[in-house]
Structures are given as C-alpha cells and as structure tokens.
N, C-alpha and C positions, 0 to 999 in steps of 0.2 A: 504493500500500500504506500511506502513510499518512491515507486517509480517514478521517472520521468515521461513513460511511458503514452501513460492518457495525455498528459499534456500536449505530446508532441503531436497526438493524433488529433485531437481537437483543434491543436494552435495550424492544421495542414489546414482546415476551413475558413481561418481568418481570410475578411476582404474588406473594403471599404463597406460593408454593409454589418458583416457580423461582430467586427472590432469594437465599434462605437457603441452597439444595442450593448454587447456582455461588459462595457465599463459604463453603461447606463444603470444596468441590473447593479453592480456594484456600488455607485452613486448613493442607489437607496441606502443601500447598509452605514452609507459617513455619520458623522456627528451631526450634521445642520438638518441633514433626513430625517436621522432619529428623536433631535430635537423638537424638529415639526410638528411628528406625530405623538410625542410625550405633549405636548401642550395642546395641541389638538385634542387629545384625550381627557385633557385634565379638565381643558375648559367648557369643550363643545359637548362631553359626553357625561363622564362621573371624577369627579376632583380627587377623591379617596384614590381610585381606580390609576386616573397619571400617576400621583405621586410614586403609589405602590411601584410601578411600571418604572418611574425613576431610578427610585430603591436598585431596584431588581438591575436597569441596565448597567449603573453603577460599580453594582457588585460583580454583575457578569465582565467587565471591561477589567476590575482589579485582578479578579481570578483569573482571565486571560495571559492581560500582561504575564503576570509571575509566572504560570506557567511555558509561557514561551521562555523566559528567563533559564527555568527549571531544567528543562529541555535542550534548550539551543539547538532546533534543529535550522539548516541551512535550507535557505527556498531555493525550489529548482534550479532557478536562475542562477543562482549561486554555487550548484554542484554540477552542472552540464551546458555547455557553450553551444549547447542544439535549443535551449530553449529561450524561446522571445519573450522578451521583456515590454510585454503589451498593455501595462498597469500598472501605476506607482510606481517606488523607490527603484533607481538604475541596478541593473544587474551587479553582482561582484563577483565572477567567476573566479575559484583558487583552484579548482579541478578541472580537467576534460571533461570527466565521464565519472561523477562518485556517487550516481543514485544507486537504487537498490537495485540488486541482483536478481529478486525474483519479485513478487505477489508478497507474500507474506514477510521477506526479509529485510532487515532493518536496515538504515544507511549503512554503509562501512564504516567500522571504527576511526580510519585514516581520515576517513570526509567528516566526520565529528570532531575528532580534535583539532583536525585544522579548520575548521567554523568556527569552534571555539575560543583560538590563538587569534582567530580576525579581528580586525576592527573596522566596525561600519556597517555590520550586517542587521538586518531585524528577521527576527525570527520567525517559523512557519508553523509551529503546533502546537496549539488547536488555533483554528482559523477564527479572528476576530469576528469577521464580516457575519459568518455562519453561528457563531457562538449568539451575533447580538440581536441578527436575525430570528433565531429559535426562541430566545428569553422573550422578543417582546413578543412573537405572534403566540406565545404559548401562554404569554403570563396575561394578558390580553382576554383571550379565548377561557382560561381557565376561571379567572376572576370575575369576569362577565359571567360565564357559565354561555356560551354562546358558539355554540356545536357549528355554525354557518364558518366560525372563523380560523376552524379547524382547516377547511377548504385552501382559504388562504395560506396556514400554514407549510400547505400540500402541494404548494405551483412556489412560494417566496424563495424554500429555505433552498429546497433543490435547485431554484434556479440561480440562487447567490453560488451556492457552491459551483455547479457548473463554469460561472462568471469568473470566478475567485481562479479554476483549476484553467480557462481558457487563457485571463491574461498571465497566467505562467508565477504567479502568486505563491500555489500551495499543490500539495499532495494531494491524491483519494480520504489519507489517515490526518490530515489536519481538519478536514471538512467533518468526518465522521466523529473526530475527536471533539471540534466545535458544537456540534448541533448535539452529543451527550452531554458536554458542558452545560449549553443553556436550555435543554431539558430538566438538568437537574437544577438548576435557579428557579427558573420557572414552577415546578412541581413544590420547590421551598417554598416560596413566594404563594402560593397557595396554600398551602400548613399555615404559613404565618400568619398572611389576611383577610383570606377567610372569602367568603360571595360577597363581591360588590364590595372588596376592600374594608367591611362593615365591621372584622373580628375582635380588632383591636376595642372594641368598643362594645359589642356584644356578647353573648353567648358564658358559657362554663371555663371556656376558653384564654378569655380576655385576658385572664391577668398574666397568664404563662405568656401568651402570645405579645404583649406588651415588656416585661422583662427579656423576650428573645430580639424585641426591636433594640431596646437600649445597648443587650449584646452585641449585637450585630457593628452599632453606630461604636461602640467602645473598642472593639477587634479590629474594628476601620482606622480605629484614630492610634493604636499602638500599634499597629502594621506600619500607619505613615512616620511611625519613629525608629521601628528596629527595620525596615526593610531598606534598602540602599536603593536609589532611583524610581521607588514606587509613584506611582502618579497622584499626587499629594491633591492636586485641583479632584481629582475624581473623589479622592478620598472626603473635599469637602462636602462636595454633592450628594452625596449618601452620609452625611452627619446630617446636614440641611431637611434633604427629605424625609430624615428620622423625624428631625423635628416637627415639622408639618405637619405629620402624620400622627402626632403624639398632639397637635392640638386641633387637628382637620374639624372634629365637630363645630367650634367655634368660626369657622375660614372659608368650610363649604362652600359655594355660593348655590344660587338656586338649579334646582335641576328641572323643575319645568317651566320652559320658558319658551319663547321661539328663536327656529332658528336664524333668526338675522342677532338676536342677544348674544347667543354661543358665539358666533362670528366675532362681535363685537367685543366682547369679554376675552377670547384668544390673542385677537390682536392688540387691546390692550398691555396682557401679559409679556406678548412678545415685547412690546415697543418698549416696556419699562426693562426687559433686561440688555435689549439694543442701550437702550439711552445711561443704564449700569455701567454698561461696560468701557468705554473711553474715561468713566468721571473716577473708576475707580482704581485702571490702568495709572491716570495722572496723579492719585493720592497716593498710590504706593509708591509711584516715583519720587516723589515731594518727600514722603517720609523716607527714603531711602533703602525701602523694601523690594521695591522692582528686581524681578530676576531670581526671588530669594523663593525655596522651598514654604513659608511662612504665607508670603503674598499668594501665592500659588493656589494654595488650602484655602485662604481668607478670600478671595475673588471669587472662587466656586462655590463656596458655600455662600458669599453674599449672593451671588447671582442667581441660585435658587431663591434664596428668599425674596429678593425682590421681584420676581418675574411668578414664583407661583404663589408667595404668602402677600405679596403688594399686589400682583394680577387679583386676587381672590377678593383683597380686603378691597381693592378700587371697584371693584365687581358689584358688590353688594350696595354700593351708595349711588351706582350710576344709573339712573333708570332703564335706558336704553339698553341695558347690560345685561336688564333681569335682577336687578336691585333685590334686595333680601336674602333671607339665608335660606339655606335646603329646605326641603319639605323632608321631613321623616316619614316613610313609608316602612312599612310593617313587613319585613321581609323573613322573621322567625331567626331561626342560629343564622348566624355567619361561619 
C-alpha cells in the first residue's frame, strides 16, 4: 500500500481537463473550505452542532500533524522521480526508485532513514485532506443523526483520496490511514455530544460528558507545551471551542428563523473574524509577540471567539438576524 504504483497509473490520465477538476476536489479539503462550512453550520443550521464540528476538526488536524511526525513517511514525490508533482509543496526526490516492493510491503528501510536525515520534506501518513474530510462529513451526519449525509460521505471522502493519490501527494495507506483517523474523531465526537450536540447539557450523561470536554481542552493545552512544533494556533481553536460549548446554552442564537436571517447571521460571523484578524496581527506586533508560539495560540483562540461567540452574541440583538435566543425543543436524551 505504499506503492508508487497507482499513482503512476492515474497520474498516465492527467490532461488539461483532469488536472485542475482533482486539485479542485482537493480545494474543498483546505482550511478556508472547511472554515466555510464550520460557520455555515454553526450559523445557518445548529450553533451547538458547528462548534462540536470545530472541536472535532481541531482535534483531527492535531492528531494528524503528530502522526505524520511519528511516522515520517516520505510522499511519492519524494521516493520516485516517475512521479509528478501535480499539487502542492515541490517535489524533493533523495531516491530513484524507494517505494515499496510489493502491495503489502512497507517502504524500504534505506528510503526511511534517509526521509528522515532530510530537510524540507512534509510528510505523507495519514492523509490530512482525507482525515478532515471523514471527521467533518461523519461528525456532521452522526450528530444530526441525518442518514441523507451518509451519501455525501460516500462520493467526498473517496473522491479526496483519489484527488490527494492523482496529484502525487500520498499513498493507497495514507488515505486508508486518514479516513480511520477521522472515523475515529468523529465516532468520539458523538460519545461526547451526544444528538444535536445537546449532551453536554442533557441527559444521565452530562456530567461525564462535560469533564471529558475540559479533558480534552487541558490534553490540548499540555500537548502545546511538551510537544516541539505542534500547531499551537490549532491548539487555541479547540481551547476556544471548548469554551463555547461549555456556555453554548447562553450564545445559541435562534434556530427558527428564515432563511435570509441564517444568511445574514453567517456573514456577520464571518466578517467579525475577517475584521479580527489584521487588528490582532498589528497588536501582537506592537506588543512584541509577532512570530512567537504564544501569539500563535492567543490569535486562534481569539478568533474563534470572536467570529463564533461575537457572531452569536451580534446574532441575537440584530433583528434581521433572527434576534433572540434558541427555542428549546424537547428532543428526550442526547
């Protein structure tokens, strides 16, 4: 599964038509994509439900990183000079020919330590794109309870990996390794918050499932201390989300409304963490934090809060918005 194999066979169909569609497919998986659809969610659909989906992508991007880390496997690109470099970061070939042997067999030792001794490579397993793709459409679907979004699941996740394995990216074993990954968040993320993101709050449940939120946010924040180059902004984002989610009742805004309010409330949201993010860039500068692990964590954590605990609270006073707070609807356990 770590061949170069499928690659080469897929990358034989590249043309001016198929190149651009599979770094399209890809597209969706970025940050700005998944950003969309995390606010989108929060505010046109159920509020509880984004955040949770924040949480959760958060967590799946931390576990990623490290395991690529863990791992150091080298991407195609990087162990065989047959494969085209059709998507992101430029090739760094240090071998001719060092993928795997068979189907089943692992790189060669000699192409692992020398990925290892590299500098400049980023690593291939588990596949991000695939990983973040799985967390959201499953954490999505499962916390909705909304079997339609199963479908979706069914055309995204294969078709990222495809994407991911045509521009010369990743292996067959970083996809499958991916898409276990953010099964398993996702499946967590449903223990913890329960239908309609509601558990924390409801049910026999609540209180475990509340202490495992605090866990979760406290294992985030000593990770971002003992772990060397871990993604400290990410790390803020899922403290952030904790928090929201620990006072969501209060922040909600309303859920029935129309849809031109949802609209209007989304955009809101967005615009306050656009308009965050330059004032906050120039105050870390000012204070002479620019660049620093510290700023990093403090930027992403403010910028949840102001884009989904400012979107929500401007939410509720704007009429056009759909002004007030949730309606509570009798939904039994969470």
């Amino acid at each position: 599964m770590f061949q170069v194999e499928p690659v080469l066979w897929l990358q034989s169909f590249a043309s001016p038509l198929t190149t651009p569609l599979m770094a399209a497919v890809t597209w969706l998986g970025t940050t700005p994509c998944l950003a969309a659809i995390v606010f989108g969610l929060a505010f046109a659909v159920r509020y509880r439900v984004g955040l949770a989906v924040l949480l959760l992508l958060s967590a799946n991007s931390l576990a990623t990183d490290r395991l690529k880390d863990v791992f150091a496997v080298p991407r195609p690109g990087d162990v065989d000079t047959r494969v085209l470099q059709l998507g992101g970061d430029s090739a760094h070939p240090f071998v001719e020919r060092g993928g795997a042997v068979g189907f089943f067999a692992p790189l060669p030792d000699a192409t692992l330590e020398a990925a290892r001794g590299a500098e400049g490579l980023s690593f291939a397993f588990p596949s991000g794109h695939v990983s973040s793709a799985t967390t959201l459409v499953l954490s999505i679907a499962l916390l909705l309870r909304r079997r339609g979004i199963l479908w979706l699941a069914a055309l995204w996740i294969p078709l990222t990996g495809l994407s991911r394995l045509f521009l010369g990216r990743h292996y067959l074993a970083d996809l499958l390794g991916g898409a276990a990954l953010g099964a398993a968040v996702a499946l967590f993320g449903a223990l913890l918050f329960g239908a309609r993101a509601l558990g924390l709050e409801r049910g026999a449940a609540a209180p475990w499932r509340r202490a495992a939120l605090v866990t979760v946010a406290v294992t985030a924040l000593g990770l971002a201390v003992l772990v060397p180059g871990l993604d400290v902004a990410m790390v803020g984002r899922l403290v952030a989300a904790a928090i929201l989610l620990y006072v969501a009742t209060g922040l909600a805004p309303a859920e029935e409304v129309e849809p031109i309010a949802r609209l209007v409330r989304t955009a809101i949201a967005v615009a306050l963490c656009f308009a965050a993010a330059p004032a906050l860039t120039a105050a870390f500068g000012a204070a002479g934090l620019a660049g620093t692990p510290r700023a990093a964590m403090l930027q992403g954590a403010i910028l949840v809060l102001v884009g989904f605990g400012g979107g929500a609270t401007v939410s509720r006073v704007v009429p056009f918005a759909g002004g007030g707070r949730v309606t509570r609807l009798p939904v039994g356990e969470a």
